[in-house]
Structure formats: C-alpha cells, structure tokens
N, C-alpha and C positions, 0 to 999 in steps of 0.2 A: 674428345672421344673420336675414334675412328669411323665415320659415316660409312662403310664396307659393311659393318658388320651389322649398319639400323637398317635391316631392306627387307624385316614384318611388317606385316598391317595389322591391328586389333582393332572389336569391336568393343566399348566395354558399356556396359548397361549400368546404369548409377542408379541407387534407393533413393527418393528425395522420401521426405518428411512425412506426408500423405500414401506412403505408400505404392507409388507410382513410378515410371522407369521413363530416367532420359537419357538417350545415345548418345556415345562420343565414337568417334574413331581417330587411330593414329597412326600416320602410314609411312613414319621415320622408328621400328621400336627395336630391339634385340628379343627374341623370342624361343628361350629355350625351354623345351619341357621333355618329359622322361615318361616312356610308359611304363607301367610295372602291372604284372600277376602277381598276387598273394597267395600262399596256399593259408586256408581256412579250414576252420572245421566243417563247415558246409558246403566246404569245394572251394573253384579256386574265386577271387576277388580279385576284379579290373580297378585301376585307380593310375592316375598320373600326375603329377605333380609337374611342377614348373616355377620359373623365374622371368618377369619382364622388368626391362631396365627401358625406360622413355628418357632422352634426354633435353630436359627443359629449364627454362630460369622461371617460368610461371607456377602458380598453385594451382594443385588439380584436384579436383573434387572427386578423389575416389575414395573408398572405403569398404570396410570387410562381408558388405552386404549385395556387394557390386557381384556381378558375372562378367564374364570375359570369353570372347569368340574369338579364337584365330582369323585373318581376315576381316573385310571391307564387307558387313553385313548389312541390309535395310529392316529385317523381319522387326517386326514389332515383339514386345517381352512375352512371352508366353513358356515358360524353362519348359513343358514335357514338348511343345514344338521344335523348340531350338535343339532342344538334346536328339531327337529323332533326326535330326538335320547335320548336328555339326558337333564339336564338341567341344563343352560348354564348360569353362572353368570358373570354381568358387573364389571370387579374391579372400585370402586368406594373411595374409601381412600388406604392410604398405611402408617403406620408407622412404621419408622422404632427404635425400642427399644433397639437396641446393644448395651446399658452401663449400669453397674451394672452386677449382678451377674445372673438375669435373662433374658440373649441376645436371641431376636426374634425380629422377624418382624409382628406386626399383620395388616391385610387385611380386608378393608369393600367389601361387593360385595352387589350387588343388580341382581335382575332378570330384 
C-alpha cells in the first residue's frame, strides 16, 4: 500500500467485557467519510458515514460497539462529551483483510 495516502490519525474507543472503554490510537490510517443531509418527514437529518482502512499484519481488537474520533484524542469515554466536541463515529462493519500482500483491516463507521 501506498504510505501517501495513510497520513490520518483515529481515536477508537473499544467495548471490553465489563462494559468499559479502552483507547487505541492510529496515526498511519486512510480516512474517508461523506457527509450527507436527508430530507425526512421531520425535516432534514445529518448523518455521515465513512470507510477506515489501517494497514497492519497484527489482530486488532476492534468491534461494532467501538466509537471512532477522527484525530489523536486523550478525553476519556463519555459519547454526549465527545459528540459536543468532535465528531464521533459508530463502528458499524469490520473486515478484516490480512492475506495477500495488501494486509489491513478496513472499518465501516456511521455518525
């Protein structure tokens, strides 16, 4: 893979077991997301969606319960903080691609 194109940072906040949230960050990632308006019956609806591609040979402990920050974040977990701060995406897929010659994991998120 081209290292031009890994020059995001993410924060991502993992679910353990208990309930509780521990940080990773990664600051080699590809990071593309889209904003979109919907028009609704209640008026219009903000939402954004997106794609992260990490490229690693290691297993990462992420999963569809995780958040995701654009950027090199410290805050502790707290989603209505984070969201007044920054904006916070739900991991929403995970695959993981580690065979073949271009090993990564890429990441659906949603807002």
């Amino acid at each position: 893979m081209n290292d031009r194109f890994f020059i995001h940072q993410i924060t991502v906040y993992h679910t353990t077991d208990d309930e509780n949230f521990t940080i990773e960050t990664f600051d080699k990632v590809y990071f593309r997301h889209n904003k979109k308006t919907n028009l609704v019956d209640k008026g219009l609806e903000k939402g954004s969606t997106g794609s992260i591609t990490i490229p690693t040979t290691d297993k990462l402990d992420i999963s569809t319960n995780d958040y995701v920050v654009e950027g090199i974040v410290e805050d502790k977990f707290d989603l209505s903080a984070l969201q007044k701060k920054y904006q916070v995406f739900k991991v929403v897929s995970v695959d993981d691609n580690r065979k073949g010659s271009l090993q990564h994991y890429k990441i659906g998120v949603s807002e």
